[in-house]
C-alpha positions in Angstrom: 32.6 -44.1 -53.5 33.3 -45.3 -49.9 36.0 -44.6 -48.5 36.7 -48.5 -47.4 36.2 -49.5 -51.2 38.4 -46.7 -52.2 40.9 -48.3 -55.5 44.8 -47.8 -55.0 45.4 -45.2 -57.8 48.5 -44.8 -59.7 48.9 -40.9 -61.1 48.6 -41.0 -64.8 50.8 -39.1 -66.8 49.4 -36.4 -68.2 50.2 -35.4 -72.4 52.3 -32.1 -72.9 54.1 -29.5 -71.0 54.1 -30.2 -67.2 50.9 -28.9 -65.5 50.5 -26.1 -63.7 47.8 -26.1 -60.6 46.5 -24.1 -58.2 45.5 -25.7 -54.7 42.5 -23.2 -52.9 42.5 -24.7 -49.3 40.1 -23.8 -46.6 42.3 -24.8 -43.6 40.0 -24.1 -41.5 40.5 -27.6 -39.7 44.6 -27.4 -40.8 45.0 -30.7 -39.9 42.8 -32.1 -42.2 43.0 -30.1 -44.9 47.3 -30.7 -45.2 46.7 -34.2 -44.6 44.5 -34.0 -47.6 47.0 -31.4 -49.2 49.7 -33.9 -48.8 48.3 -36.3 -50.6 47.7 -34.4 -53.1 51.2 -33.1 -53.4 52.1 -36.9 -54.1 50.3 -37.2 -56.9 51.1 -34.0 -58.6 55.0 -34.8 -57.9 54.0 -38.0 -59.6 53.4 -36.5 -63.0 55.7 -33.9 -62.0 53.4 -31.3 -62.0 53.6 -27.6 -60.1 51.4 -26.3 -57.8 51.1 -22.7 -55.9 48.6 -22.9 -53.1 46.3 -20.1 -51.3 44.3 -20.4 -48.7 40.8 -18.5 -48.0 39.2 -17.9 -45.0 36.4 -21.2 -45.0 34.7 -23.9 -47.3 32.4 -21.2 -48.3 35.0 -18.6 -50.1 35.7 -21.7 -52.3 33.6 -21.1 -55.1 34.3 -17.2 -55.2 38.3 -17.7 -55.2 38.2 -20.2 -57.7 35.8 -17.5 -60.2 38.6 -15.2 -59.4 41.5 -17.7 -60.1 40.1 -18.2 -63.1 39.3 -14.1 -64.1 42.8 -12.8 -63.3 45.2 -12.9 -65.6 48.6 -12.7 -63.8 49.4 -16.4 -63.3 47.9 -19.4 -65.3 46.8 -22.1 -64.3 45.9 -25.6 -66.0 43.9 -26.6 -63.7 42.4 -25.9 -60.0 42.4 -28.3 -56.6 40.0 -27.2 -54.1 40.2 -28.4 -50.6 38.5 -27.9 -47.8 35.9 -29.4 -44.8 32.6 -28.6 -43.1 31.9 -30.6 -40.1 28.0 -31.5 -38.8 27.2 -29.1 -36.5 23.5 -29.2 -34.4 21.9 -26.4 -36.3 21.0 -26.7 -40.4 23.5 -24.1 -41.1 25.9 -27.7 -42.5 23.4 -28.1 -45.0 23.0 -24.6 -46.5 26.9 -24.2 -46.3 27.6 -28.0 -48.3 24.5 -26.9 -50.7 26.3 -23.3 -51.2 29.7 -24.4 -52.0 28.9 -27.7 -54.2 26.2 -25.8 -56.2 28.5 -23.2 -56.5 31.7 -25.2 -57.9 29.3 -27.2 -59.9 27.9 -24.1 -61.9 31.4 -22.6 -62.4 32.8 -26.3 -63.7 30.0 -26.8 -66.2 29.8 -22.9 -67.6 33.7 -23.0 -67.7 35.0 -26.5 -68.3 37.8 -25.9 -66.2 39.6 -28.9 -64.8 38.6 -28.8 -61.1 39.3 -31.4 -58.3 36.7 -30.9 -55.8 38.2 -32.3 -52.4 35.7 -30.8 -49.9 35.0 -33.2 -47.1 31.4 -33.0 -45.7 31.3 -35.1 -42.4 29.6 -35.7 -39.5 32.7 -35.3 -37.2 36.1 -34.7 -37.1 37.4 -38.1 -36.6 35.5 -39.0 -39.9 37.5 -36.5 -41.5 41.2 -37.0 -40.6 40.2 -41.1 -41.4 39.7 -39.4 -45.3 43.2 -37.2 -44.7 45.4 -39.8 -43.4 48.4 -40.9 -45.7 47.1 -43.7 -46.6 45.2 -45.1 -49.8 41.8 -43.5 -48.6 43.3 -39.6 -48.4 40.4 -37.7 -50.3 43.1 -34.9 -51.3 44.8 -37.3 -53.3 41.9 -39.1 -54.9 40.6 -35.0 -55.4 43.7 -34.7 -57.9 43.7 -37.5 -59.9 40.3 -36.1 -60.6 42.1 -32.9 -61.5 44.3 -34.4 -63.3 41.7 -36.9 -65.2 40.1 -33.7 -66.5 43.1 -31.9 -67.6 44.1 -35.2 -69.7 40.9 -34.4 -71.0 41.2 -31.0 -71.8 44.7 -31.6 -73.4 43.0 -34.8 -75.6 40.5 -32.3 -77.0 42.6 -29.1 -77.7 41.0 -27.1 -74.7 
């Protein structure tokens, strides 16, 4: 989905105690990435949902902190928010590192079944990116959560 065509979401409520998230940011471009966190935060104050955050050092430590998130066993969590951006460089390093961290996300989702909002930006320059982490109906952080949140409804529905 565009971001132009983007829909005006309203946040769900979501069935059962009130969730508890973790947000793993990459703030690697911090203006970006709380722009996008913000928006997130809206919708999870929505459905009045908490939220812890930690940050890691770049988009690729993604995957690996969420593995861990999900293998400790000090704090849990209902489901996971993962934001971050990589921005086109000249060299194909942007390609290995987008391929990396969405293949990587992708395998733990499916082998887990965790409910995961993936809010990684991949653009080709920075102005692209604060457009999608603006407070406005197109912030990718928020759309990211109701993701999260559409999979925890669905976790809940199904006794998971």
């Amino acid at each position: 989905m565009s971001t132009i065509d983007a829909p005006e979401r309203v946040a769900e409520p979501v069935p059962g105690p009130a969730p508890r998230l973790l947000v793993i940011e990459a703030p690697y471009y911090e203006a970006v990435v709380s722009g996008m966190r913000r928006g997130a935060e809206q919708v999870f104050a929505a459905v009045g949902a908490f939220h812890q955050t930690v940050a890691v050092a770049g988009g690729y430590e993604l995957p690996a902190a969420l593995r861990m998130a999900l293998a400790q066993k000090t704090e849990e969590y209902d489901g996971f928010l993962l934001l971050g951006c990589v921005v086109k460089g000249e060299t194909d390093h942007y390609d290995f590192i987008c391929t990396a961290i969405c293949q990587g996300v992708m395998d733990i989702s499916s082998e887990t079944g965790a409910a995961i909002g993936f809010g990684l930006l991949t653009v080709d320059t920075l102005t692209q990116a604060l457009a999608r982490s603006a407070e406005d109906k197109h912030n990718k952080g928020a759309e990211a959560a109701h993701a999260l949140l559409g999979q925890l409804r669905l976790r809940r529905r199904w006794g998971l």
